[in-house]
Short mmCIF file of the C-alpha atoms (twelve columns), coordinates in Angstrom:
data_MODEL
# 
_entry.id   MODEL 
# 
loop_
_atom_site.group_PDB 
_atom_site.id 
_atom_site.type_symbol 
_atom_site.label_atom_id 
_atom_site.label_alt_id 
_atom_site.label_comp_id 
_atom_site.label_asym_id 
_atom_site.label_seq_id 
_atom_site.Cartn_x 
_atom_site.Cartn_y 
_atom_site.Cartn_z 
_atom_site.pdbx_PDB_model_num 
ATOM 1  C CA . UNK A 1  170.763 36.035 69.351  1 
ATOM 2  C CA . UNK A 2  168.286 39.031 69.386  1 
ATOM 3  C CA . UNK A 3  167.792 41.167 72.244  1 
ATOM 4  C CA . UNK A 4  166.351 39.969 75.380  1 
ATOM 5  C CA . UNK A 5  163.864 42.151 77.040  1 
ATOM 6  C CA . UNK A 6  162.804 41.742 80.733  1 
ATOM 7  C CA . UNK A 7  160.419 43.244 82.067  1 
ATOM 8  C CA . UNK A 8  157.423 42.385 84.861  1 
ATOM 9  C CA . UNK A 9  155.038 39.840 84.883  1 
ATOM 10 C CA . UNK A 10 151.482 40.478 84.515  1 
ATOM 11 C CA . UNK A 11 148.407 38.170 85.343  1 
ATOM 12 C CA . UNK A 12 148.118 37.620 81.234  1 
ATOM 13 C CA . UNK A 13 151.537 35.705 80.790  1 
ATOM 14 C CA . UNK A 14 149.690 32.584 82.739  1 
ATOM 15 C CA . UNK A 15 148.613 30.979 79.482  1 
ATOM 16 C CA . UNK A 16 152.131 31.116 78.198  1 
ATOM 17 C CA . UNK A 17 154.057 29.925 81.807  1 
ATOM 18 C CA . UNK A 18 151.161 27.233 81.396  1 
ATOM 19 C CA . UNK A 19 153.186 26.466 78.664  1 
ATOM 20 C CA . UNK A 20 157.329 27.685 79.129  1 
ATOM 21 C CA . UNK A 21 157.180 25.606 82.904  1 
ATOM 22 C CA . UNK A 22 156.587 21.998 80.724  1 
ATOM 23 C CA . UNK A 23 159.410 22.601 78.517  1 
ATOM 24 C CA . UNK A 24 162.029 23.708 80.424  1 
ATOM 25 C CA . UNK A 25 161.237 20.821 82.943  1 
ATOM 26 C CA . UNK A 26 159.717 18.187 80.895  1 
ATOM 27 C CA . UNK A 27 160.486 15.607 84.228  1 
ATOM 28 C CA . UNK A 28 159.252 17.610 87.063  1 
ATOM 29 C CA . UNK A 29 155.612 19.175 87.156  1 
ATOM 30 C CA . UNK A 30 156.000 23.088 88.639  1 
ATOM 31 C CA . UNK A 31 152.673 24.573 87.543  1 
ATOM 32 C CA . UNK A 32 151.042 24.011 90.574  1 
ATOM 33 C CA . UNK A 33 153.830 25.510 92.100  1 
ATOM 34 C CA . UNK A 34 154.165 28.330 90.018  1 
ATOM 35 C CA . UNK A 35 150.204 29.012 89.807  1 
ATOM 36 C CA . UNK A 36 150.108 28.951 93.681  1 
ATOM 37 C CA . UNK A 37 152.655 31.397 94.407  1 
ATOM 38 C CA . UNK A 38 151.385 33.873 91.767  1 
ATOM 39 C CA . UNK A 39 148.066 33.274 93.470  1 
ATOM 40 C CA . UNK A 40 149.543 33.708 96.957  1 
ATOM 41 C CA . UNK A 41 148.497 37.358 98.625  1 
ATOM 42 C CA . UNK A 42 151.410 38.756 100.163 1 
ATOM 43 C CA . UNK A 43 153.992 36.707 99.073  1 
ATOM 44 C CA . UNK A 44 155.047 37.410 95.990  1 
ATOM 45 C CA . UNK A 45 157.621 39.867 95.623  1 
ATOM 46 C CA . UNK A 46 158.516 40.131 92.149  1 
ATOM 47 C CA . UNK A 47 157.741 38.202 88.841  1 
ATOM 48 C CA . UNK A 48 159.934 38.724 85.637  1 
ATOM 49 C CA . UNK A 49 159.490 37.563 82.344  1 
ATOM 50 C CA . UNK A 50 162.312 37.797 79.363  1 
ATOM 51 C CA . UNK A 51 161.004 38.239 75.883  1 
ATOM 52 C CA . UNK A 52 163.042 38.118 72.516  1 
ATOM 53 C CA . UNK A 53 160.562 39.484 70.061  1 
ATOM 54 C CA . UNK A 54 157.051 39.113 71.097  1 
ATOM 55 C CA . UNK A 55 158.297 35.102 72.202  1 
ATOM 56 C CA . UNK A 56 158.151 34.732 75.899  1 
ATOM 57 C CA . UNK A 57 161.130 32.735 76.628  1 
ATOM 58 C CA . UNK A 58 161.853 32.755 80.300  1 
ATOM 59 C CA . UNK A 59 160.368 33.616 83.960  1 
ATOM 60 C CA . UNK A 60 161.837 33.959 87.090  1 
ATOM 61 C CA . UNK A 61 160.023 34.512 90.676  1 
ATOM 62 C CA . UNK A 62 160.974 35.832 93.543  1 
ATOM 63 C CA . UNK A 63 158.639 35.123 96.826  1 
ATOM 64 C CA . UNK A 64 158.718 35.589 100.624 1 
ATOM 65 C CA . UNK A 65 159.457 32.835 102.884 1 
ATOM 66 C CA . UNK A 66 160.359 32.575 106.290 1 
ATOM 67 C CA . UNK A 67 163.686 31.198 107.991 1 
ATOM 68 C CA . UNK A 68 162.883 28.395 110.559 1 
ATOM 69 C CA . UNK A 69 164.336 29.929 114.048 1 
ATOM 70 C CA . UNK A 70 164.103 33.677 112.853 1 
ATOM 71 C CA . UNK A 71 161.362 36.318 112.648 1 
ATOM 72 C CA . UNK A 72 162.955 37.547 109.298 1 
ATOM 73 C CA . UNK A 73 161.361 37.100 106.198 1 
ATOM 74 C CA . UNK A 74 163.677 36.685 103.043 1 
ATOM 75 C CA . UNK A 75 163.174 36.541 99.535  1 
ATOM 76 C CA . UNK A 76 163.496 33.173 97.785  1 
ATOM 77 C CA . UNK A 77 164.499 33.185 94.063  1 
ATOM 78 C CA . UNK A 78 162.828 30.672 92.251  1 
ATOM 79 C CA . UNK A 79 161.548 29.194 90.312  1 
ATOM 80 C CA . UNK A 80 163.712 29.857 86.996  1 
ATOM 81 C CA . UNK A 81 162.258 28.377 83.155  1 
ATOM 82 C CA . UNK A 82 163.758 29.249 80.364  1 
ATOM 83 C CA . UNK A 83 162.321 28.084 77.103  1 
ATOM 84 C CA . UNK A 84 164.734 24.829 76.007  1 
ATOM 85 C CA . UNK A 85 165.395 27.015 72.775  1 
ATOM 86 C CA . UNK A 86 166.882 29.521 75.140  1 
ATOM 87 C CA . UNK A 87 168.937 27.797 77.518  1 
ATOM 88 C CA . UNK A 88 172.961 27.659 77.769  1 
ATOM 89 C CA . UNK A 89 172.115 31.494 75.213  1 
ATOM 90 C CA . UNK A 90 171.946 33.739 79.009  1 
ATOM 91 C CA . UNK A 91 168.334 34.587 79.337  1 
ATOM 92 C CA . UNK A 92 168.966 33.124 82.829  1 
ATOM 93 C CA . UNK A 93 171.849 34.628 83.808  1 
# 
């Protein structure tokens, strides 16, 4: 496989997560999810994307949430899409 590159997010990889979210979970629909925590002030606290070539082939975020009986906030990782052509080859891991 060629080399992976990660690196973050930016508002222009939308059109392609539009896209990567659809394949990777062709039974559940996550775009709303995914679109509303990119969306979400304050929340987000990181937003990867892995590349091989100029091919976007996998996204991970990470956002705040709370814990129910605690004042700490923690960061949730999730969700995770890699590209179908991708997966079991460790963009994920």
């Amino acid at each position: 496989m060629k080399d992976i590159a990660i690196r973050i997010g930016q508002r222009g990889n939308l059109a392609t997560l539009e896209t990567l979210y659809p394949a990777a979970f062709p039974d559940e629909d996550l775009l709303p999810l995914v679109r509303a925590l990119l969306a979400e002030p304050g929340s987000l606290v990181l937003s990867l994307v892995a590349s091989v070539g100029q091919t976007l082939v996998g996204h991970i975020l990470l956002t705040l949430c709370g814990v129910q009986g605690c004042d700490a906030k923690v960061a949730l990782l999730g969700p995770l899409a890699v590209a179908p052509d991708y997966q079991q080859a460790g963009v994920g891991a």
